[in-house]
One Martini backbone bead per residue (centre of mass of N, CA, C, O) as a GRO file, in nm:
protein
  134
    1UNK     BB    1  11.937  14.908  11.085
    2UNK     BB    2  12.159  14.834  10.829
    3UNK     BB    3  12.226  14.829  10.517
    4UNK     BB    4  12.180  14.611  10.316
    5UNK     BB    5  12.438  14.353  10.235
    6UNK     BB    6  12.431  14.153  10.016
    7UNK     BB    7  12.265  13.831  10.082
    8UNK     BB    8  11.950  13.792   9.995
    9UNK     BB    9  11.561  13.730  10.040
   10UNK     BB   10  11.271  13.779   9.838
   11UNK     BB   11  10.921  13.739   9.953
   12UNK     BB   12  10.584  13.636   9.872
   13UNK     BB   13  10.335  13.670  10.110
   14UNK     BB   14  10.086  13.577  10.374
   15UNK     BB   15   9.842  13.665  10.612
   16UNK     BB   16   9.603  13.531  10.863
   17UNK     BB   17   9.284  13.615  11.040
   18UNK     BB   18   9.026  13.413  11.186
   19UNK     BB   19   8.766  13.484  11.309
   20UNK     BB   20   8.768  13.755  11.478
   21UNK     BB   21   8.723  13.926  11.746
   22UNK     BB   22   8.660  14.148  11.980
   23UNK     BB   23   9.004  14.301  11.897
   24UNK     BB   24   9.357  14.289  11.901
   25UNK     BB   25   9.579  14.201  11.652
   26UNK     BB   26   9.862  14.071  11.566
   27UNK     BB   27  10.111  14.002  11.280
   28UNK     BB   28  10.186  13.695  11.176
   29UNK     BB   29  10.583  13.674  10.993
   30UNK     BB   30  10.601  13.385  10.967
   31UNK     BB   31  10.676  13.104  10.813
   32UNK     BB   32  10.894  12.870  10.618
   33UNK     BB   33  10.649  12.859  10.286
   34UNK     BB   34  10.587  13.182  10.264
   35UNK     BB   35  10.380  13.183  10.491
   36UNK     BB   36  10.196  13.295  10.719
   37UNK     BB   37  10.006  13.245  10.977
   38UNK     BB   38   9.709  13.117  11.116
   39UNK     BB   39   9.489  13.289  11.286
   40UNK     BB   40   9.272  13.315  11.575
   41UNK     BB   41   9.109  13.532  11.749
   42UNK     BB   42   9.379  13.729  11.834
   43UNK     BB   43   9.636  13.575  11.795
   44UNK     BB   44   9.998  13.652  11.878
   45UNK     BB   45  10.150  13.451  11.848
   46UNK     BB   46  10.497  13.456  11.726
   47UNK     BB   47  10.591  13.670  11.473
   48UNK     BB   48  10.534  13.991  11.560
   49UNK     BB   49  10.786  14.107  11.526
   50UNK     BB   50  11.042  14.271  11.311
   51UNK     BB   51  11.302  14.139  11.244
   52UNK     BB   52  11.613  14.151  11.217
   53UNK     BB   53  11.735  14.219  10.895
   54UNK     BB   54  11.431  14.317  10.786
   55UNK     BB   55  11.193  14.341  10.542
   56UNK     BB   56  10.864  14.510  10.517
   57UNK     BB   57  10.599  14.541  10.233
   58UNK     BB   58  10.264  14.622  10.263
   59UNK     BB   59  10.035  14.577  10.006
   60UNK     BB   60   9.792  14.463  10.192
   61UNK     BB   61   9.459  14.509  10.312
   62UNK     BB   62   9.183  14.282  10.455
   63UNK     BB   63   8.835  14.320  10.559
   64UNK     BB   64   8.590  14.079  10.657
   65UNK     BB   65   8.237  14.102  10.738
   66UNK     BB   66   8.057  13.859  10.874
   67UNK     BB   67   7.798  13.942  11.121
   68UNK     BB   68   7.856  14.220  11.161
   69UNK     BB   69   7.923  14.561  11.230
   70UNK     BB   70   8.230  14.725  11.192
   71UNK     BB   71   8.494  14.884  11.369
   72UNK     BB   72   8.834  14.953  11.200
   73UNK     BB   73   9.190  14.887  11.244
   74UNK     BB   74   9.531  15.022  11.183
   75UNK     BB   75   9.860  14.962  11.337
   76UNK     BB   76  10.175  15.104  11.450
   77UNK     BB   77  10.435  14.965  11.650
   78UNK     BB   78  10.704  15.123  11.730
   79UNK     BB   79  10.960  14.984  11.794
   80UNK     BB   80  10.776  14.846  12.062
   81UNK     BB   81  10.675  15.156  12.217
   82UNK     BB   82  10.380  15.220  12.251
   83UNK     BB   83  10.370  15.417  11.958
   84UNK     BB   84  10.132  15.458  11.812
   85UNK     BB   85  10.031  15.434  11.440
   86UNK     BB   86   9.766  15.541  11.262
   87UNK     BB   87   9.631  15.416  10.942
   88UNK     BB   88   9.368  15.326  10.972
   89UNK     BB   89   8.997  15.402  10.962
   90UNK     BB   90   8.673  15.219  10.996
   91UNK     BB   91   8.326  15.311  11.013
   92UNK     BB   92   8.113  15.098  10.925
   93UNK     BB   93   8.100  14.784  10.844
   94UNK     BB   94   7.934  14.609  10.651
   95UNK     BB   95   7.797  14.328  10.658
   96UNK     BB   96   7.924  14.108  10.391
   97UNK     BB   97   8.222  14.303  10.377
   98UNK     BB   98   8.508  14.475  10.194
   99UNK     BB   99   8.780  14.593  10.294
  100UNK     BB  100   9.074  14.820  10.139
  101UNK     BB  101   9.380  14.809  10.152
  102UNK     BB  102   9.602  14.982   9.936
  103UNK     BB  103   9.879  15.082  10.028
  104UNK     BB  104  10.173  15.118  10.096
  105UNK     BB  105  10.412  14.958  10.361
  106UNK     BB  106  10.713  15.016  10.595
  107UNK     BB  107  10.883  14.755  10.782
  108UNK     BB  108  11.084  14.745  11.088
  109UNK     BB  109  11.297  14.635  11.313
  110UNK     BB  110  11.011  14.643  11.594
  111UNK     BB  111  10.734  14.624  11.421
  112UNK     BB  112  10.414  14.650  11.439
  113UNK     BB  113  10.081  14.481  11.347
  114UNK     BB  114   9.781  14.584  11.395
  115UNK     BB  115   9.453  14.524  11.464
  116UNK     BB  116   9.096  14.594  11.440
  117UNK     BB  117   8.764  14.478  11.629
  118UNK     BB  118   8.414  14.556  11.712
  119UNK     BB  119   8.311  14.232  11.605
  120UNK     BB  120   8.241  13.941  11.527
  121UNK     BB  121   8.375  13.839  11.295
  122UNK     BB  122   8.668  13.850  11.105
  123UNK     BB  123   8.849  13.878  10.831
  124UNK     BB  124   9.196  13.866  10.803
  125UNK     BB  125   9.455  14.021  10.516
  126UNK     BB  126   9.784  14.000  10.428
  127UNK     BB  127  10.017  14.119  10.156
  128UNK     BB  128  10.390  14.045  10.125
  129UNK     BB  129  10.683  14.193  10.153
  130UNK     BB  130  11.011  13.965  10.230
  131UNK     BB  131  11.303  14.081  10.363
  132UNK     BB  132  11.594  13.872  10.380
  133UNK     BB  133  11.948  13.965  10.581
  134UNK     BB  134  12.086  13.694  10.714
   0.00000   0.00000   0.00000
């Protein structure tokens, strides 16, 4: 990708997995509204890799383990080569509480952010910051 110039436009967004069951989801960037698409357990379809000239700036991850202990992790699959990058893992969160990460994370265009969990009911949010110079 280019170094963006001229005219672009910067909106904070944010992304939601609900119900989540034992498996890993790609985080959907689309959504036309401001806001990433609600996925149920799972869903990958929509907007999963980062689009050409966009920039994407994660400000945060939530993941509220809603019925049972779940290990939790977070990668990117670096322009979509099958390189995956572990960002956090965390073993044992115990049912009805809330892991955070909020370290910043710059995705560019051909990252996919994948998410996992190992058992049923988890919800994720993603809260970010979607830069498109298209």
């Amino acid at each position: 990708m280019a170094i963006p110039s001229g005219s672009g436009s910067e909106v904070l967004r944010n992304a939601a997995i609900n119900a989540q069951n034992n498996n890993t989801a790609r985080v959907d960037w689309g959504g036309t509204t401001g806001t990433g698409t609600v996925r149920t357990s799972g869903n990958s379809s929509g907007t999963t890799t980062v689009p050409a000239n966009v920039i994407i700036t994660v400000l945060n991850i939530t993941c509220c383990s809603v019925s049972a202990t779940h290990n939790i992790k977070a990668s990117v699959d670096w322009q979509d080569s099958g390189t995956e990058i572990l960002v956090f893992s965390h073993v044992g969160l115990a049912a009805d509480t809330v892991f955070v990460w909020n370290e910043k994370m710059v995705l560019r265009e051909g990252d996919i952010l994948k998410l996992y969990n190992s058992a049923d009911q988890c919800d994720w949010t993603v809260n970010f910051i979607y830069q498109d110079w298209t």
